[in-house]
LOGUVO-564847 format. One line per 10 residues: for each residue x, y, z of N, C-alpha, C. Coordinates in steps of 0.05 Angstrom, whole numbers, always signed. Example, Ala and Ser with C-alpha at 12.3 -4.5 7.8 and 13.67 -1.06 7.14 Angstrom:
<sites>
+264/-114/+156/+246/-90/+156/+264/-66/+156; +257/-45/+142/+273/-21/+143/+258/+1/+157
</sites>
This chain:
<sites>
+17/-24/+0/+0/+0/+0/+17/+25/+0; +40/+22/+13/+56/+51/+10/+65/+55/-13; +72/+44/-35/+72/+40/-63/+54/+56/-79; +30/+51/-72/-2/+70/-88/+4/+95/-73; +1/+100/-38/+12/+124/-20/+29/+131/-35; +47/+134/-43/+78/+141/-55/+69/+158/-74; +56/+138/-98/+51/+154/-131/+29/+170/-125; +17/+173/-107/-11/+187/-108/+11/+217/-94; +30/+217/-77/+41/+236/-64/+51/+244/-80; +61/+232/-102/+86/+242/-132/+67/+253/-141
+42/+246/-146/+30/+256/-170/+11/+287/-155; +12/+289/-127/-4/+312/-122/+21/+329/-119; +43/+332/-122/+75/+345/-114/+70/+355/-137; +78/+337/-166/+77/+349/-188/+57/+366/-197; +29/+359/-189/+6/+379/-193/+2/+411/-180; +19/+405/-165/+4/+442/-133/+34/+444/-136; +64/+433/-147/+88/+450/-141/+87/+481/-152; +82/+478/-182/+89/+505/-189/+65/+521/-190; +32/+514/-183/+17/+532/-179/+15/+548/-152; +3/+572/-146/+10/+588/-122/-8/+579/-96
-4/+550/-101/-37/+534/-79/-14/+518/-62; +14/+519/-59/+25/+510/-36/+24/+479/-38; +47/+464/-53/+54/+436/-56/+51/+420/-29; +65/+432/-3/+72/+422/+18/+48/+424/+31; +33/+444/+36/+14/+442/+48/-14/+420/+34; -6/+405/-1/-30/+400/-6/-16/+357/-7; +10/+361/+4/+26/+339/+16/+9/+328/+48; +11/+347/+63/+15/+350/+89/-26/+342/+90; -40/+355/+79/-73/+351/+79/-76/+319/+63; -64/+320/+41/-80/+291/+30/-57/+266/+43
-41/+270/+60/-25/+245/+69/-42/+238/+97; -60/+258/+103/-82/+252/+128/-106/+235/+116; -111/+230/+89/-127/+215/+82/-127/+194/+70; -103/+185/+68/-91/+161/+54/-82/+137/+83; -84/+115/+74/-99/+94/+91/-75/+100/+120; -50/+112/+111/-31/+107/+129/-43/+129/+155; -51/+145/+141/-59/+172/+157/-39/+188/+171; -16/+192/+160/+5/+203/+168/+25/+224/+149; +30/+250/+159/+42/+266/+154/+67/+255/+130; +67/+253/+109/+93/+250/+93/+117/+262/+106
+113/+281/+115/+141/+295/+129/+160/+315/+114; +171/+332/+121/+195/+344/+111/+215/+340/+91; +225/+314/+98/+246/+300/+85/+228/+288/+51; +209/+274/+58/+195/+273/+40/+191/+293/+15; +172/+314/+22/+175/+337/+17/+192/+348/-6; +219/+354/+19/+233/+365/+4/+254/+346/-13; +247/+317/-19/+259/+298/-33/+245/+291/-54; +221/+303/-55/+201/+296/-77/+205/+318/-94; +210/+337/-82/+213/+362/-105/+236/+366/-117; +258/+351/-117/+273/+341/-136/+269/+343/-163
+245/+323/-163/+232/+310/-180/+216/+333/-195; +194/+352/-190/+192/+374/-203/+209/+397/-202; +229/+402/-192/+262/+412/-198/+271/+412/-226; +269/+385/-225/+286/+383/-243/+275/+378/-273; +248/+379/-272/+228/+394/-303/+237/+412/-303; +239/+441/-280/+234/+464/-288/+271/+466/-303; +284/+455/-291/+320/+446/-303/+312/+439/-335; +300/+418/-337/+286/+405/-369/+276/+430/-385; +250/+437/-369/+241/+460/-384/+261/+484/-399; +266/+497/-378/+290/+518/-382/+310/+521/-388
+320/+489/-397/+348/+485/-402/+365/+506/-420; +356/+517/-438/+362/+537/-452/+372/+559/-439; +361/+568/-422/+360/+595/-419/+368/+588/-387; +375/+567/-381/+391/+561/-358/+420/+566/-360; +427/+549/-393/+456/+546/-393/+466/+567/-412; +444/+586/-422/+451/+611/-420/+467/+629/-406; +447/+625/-382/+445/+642/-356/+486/+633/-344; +481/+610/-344/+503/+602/-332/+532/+606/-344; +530/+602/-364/+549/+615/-390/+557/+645/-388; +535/+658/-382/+552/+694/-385/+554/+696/-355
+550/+682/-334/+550/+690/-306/+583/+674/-299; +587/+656/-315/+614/+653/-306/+634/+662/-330; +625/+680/-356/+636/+700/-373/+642/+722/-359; +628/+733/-343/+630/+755/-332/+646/+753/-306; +650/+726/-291/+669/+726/-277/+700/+730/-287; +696/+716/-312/+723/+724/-343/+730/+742/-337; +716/+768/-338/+716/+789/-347/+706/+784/-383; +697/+774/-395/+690/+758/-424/+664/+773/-422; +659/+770/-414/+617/+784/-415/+615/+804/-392; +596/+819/-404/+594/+850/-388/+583/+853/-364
+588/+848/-342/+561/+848/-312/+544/+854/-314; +539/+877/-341/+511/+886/-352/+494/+872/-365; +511/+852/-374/+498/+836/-397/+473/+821/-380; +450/+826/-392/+427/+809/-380/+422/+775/-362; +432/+762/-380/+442/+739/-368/+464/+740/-349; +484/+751/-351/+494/+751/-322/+483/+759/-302; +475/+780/-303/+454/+794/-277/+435/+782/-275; +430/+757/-289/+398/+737/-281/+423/+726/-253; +443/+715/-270/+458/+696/-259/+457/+705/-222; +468/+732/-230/+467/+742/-197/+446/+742/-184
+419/+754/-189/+398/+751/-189/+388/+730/-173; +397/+707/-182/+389/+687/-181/+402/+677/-148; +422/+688/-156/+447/+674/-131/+435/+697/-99; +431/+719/-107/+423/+739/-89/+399/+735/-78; +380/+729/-97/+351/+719/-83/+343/+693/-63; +362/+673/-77/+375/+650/-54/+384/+654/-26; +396/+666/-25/+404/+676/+1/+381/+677/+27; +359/+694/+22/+340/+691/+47/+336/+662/+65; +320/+650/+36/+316/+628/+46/+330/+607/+49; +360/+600/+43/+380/+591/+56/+379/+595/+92
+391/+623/+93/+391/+625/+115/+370/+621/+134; +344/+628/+133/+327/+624/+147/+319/+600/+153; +319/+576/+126/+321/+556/+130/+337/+537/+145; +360/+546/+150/+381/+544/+174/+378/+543/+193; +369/+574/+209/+358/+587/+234/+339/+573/+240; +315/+568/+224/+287/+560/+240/+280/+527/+229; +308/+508/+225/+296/+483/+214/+282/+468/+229; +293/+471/+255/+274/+450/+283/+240/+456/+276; +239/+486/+275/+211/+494/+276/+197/+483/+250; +211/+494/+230/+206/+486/+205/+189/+445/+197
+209/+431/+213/+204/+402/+204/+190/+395/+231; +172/+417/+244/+161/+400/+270/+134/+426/+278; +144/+440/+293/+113/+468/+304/+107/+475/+278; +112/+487/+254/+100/+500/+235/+78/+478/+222; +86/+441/+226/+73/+422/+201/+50/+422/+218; +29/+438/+230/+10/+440/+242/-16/+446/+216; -41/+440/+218/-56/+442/+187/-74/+468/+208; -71/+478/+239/-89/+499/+239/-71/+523/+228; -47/+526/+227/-31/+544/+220/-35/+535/+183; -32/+517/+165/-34/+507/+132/-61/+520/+128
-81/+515/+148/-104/+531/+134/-108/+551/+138; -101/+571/+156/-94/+603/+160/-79/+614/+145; -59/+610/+124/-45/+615/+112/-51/+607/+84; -68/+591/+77/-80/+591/+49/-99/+612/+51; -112/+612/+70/-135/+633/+70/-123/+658/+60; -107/+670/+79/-92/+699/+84/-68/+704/+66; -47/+681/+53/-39/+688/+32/-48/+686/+3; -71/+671/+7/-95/+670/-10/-111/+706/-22; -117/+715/-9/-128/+745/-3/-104/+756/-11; -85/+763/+2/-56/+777/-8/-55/+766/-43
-55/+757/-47/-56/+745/-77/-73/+761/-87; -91/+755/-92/-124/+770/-99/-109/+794/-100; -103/+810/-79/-101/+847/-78/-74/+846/-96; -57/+834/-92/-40/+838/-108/-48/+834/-137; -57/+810/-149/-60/+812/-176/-83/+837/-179; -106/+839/-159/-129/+864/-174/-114/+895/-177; -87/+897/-159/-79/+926/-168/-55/+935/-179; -40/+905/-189/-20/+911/-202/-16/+912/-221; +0/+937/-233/+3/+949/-261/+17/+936/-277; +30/+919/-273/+35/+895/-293/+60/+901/-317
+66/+917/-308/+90/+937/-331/+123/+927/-336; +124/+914/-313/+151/+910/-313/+160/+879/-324; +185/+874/-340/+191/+847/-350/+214/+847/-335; +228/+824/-344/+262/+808/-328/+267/+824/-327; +276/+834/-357/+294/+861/-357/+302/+879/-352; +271/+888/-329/+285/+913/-309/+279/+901/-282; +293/+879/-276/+297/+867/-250/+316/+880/-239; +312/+879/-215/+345/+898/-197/+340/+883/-175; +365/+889/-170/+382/+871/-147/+364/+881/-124; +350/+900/-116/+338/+903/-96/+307/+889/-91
+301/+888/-120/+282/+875/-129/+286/+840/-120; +311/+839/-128/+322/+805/-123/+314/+805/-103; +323/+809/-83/+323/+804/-55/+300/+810/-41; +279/+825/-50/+246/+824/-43/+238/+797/-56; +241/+792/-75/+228/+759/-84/+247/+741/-68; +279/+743/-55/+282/+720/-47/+268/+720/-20; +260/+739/-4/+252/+750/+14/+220/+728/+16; +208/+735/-6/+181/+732/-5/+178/+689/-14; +202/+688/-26/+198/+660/-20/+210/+642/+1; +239/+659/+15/+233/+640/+44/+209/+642/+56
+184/+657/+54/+160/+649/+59/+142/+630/+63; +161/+606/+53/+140/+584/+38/+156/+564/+58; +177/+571/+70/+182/+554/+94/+170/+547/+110; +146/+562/+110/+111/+562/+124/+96/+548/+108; +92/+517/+111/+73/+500/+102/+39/+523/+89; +40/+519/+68/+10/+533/+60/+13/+567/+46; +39/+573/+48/+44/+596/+42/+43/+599/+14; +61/+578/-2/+71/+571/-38/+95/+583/-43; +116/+568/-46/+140/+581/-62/+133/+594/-83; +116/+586/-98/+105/+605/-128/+87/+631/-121
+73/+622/-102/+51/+645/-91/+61/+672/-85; +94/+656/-66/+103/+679/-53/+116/+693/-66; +128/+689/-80/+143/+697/-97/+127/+717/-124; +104/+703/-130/+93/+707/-151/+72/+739/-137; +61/+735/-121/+51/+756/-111/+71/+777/-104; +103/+774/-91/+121/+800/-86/+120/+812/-114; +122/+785/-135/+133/+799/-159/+112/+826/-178; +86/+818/-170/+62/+835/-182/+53/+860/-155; +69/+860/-135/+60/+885/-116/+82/+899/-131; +107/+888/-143/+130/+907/-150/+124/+914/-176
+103/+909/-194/+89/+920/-215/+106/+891/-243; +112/+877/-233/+124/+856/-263/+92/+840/-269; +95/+836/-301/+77/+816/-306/+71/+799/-294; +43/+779/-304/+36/+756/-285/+65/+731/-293; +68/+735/-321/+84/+721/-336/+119/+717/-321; +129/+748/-335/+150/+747/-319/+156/+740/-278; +138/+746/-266/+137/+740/-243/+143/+711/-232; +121/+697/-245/+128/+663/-255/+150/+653/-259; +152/+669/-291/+189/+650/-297/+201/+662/-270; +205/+679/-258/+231/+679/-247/+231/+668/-225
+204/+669/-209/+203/+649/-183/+205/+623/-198; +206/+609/-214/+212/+578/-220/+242/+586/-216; +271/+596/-238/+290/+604/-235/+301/+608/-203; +283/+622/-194/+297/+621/-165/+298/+608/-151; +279/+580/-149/+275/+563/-140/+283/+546/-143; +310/+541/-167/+318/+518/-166/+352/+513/-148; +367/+532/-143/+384/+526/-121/+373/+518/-87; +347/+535/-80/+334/+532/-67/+329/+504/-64; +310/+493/-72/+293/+466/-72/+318/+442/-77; +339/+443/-107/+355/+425/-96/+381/+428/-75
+379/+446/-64/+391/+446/-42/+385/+439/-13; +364/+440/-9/+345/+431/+14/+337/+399/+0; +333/+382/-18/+325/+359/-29/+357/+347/-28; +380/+353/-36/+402/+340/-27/+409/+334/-8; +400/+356/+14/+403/+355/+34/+396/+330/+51; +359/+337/+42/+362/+305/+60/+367/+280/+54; +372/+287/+27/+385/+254/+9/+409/+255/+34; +424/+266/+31/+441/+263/+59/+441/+263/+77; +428/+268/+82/+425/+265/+114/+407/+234/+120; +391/+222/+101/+388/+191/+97/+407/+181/+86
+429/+186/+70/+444/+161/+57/+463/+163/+71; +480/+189/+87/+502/+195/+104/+504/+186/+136; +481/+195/+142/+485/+197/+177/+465/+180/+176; +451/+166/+164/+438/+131/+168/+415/+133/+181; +404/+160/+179/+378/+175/+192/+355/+150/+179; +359/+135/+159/+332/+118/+156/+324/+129/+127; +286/+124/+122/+279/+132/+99/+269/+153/+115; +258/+169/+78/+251/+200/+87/+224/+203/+96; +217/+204/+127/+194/+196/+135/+181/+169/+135; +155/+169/+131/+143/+135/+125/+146/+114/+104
+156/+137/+82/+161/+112/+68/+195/+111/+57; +198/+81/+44/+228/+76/+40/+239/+96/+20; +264/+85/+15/+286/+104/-9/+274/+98/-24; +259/+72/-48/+247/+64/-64/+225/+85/-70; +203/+76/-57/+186/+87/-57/+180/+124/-50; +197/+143/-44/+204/+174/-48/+215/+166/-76; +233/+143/-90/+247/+153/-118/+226/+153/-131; +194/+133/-131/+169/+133/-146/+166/+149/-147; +154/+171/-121/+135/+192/-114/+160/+210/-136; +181/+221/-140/+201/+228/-146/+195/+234/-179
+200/+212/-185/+195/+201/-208/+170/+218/-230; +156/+207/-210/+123/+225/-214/+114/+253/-222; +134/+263/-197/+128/+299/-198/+139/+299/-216; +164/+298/-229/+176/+299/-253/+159/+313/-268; +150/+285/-292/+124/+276/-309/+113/+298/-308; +98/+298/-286/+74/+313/-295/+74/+347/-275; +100/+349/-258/+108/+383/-265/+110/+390/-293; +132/+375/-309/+144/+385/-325/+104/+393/-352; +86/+372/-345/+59/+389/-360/+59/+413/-350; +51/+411/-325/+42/+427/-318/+55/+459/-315
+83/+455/-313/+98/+486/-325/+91/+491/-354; +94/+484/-361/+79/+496/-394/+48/+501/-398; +40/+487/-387/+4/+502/-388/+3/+527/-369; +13/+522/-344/+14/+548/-326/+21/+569/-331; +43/+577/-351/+51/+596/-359/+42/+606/-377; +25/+593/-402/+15/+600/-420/-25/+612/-404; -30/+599/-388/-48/+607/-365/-51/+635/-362; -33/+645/-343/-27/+655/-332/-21/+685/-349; -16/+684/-372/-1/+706/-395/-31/+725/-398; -52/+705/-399/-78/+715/-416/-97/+716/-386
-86/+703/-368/-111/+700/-350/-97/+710/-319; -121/+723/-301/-116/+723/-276/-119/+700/-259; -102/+701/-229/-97/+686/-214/-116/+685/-194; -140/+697/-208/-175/+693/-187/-179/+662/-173; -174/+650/-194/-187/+612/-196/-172/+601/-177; -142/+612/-171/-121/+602/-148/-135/+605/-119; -138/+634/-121/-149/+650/-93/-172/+639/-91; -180/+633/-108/-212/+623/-92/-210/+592/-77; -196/+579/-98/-184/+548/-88/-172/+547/-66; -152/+566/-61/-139/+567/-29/-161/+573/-8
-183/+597/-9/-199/+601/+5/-210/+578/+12; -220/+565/-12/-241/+539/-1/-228/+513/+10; -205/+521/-4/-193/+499/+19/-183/+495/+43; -178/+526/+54/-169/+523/+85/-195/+525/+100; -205/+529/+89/-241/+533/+97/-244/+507/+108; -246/+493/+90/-245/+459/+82/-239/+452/+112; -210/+463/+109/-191/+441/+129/-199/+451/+164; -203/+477/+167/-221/+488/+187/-239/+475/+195; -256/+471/+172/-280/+451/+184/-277/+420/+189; -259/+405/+182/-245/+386/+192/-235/+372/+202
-218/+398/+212/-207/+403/+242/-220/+408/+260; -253/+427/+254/-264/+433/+280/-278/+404/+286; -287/+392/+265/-304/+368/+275/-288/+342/+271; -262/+351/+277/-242/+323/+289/-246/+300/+266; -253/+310/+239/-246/+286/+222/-207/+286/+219; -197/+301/+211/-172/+298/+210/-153/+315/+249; -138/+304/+241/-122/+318/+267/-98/+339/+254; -96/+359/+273/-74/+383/+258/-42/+381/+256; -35/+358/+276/-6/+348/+278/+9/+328/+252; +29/+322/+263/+37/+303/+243/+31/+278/+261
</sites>
């Protein structure tokens, strides 16, 4: 049975990673209803998103090894610091930073008091609404191109956010990026982009910390069965970044905000009548 548990966890990772509805938090709710009835966990988590990682790596490959190409040109001195692609490069490396560190500082809390679902559904609700106001009043004017480093560091800002089960790495990010006036579009690509030293750096992590210090599997289920779930997000992230973005170009992020609303709603009521419990 942890086998079906597994792919059903792969396949809801790959579905809610890159939309702004919070992967972990929609981990952390459907692992309460699957026969085991238990929290996937952290390690899980952040071992499964590997797996949609490394679509958005697939996806972007282009304009990854772009990126990477004039950012270590410009270490040359070969390409101009100005040059666009290098300053993604930095960009990229500068926005990382928050959530590194914070993730550091608050990990005890992080893999234990925060995986609570009365705090996952207060925070769909409320960064749910913050969404909403942000997409209804932003002017929408700005692309990559006039990204600034100060700018960087408000989006990396806004996605250590998501260190909070229910928050969304994409949400958070995606909503800093439209209060700062950038497209729905550009906002997107660049929270995927930022997200990938992030995510596989926390997903290596706990590969090590199970294959190194002999900590066990990641959570309930074995090394096997996270490579399934793994496996999974892949697949069907890598759909789902290409429809989202093309989504998203023509359409507002209403249909998100309303889905978060009704679902911490959901989980509220749940919780108040003790079908599910709020712990792990």
């Amino acid at each position: 049975m942890n086998w079906f548990e597994a792919a059903i966890l792969g396949l809801v990772q790959g579905l809610t990673e890159f939309l702004p509805i919070s992967s972990s938090a929609h981990l952390f709710i459907v692992g309460k209803f699957l026969p085991g009835a238990s929290d996937p966990g952290a390690a899980f988590t952040a071992i499964s998103q590997l797996g949609t990682e490394t679509a958005v790596v697939v996806f972007f490959w282009r304009d990854i090894v772009r990126i990477v190409r004039a950012w270590f040109g410009s270490l040359a001195g070969k390409v101009p610091r100005s040059d666009p692609d290098a300053r993604m490069g930095w960009l990229v490396i500068i926005g990382t930073i928050p959530i590194v560190v914070l993730g550091v500082l608050f990990q005890t809390a992080i893999e234990s008091t925060l995986r609570n679902l009365w705090i996952v559904a207060t925070t769909l609700i409320v960064f749910g609404l913050i969404l909403a106001v942000a997409d209804a009043i932003a002017p929408q004017q700005r692309e990559l191109k006039d990204l600034t480093f100060r700018h960087g560091i408000i989006f990396g800002l806004a996605q250590s956010l998501a260190l909070v089960p229910g928050v969304s790495r994409s949400g958070g990010t995606i909503t800093a990026g439209l209060l700062m006036g950038y497209t729905r579009e550009a906002a997107a690509r660049y929270s995927f982009l930022l997200a990938i030293p992030a995510v596989f750096g926390s997903g290596l992590y706990e590969l090590f910390k199970v294959f190194a210090k002999h900590e066990g599997s990641p959570g309930p289920f074995t090394i096997p069965q996270t490579a399934l779930a793994t496996v999974i997000a892949f697949g069907v992230g890598y759909l789902i970044i290409g429809w989202f973005l093309k989504y998203v170009s023509t359409r507002s992020y209403r249909i998100f905000v309303w889905y978060r609303i009704a679902l911490g709603l959901l989980v509220f009521l749940l919780l108040g009548f003790n079908v599910i419990t709020a712990g792990q």
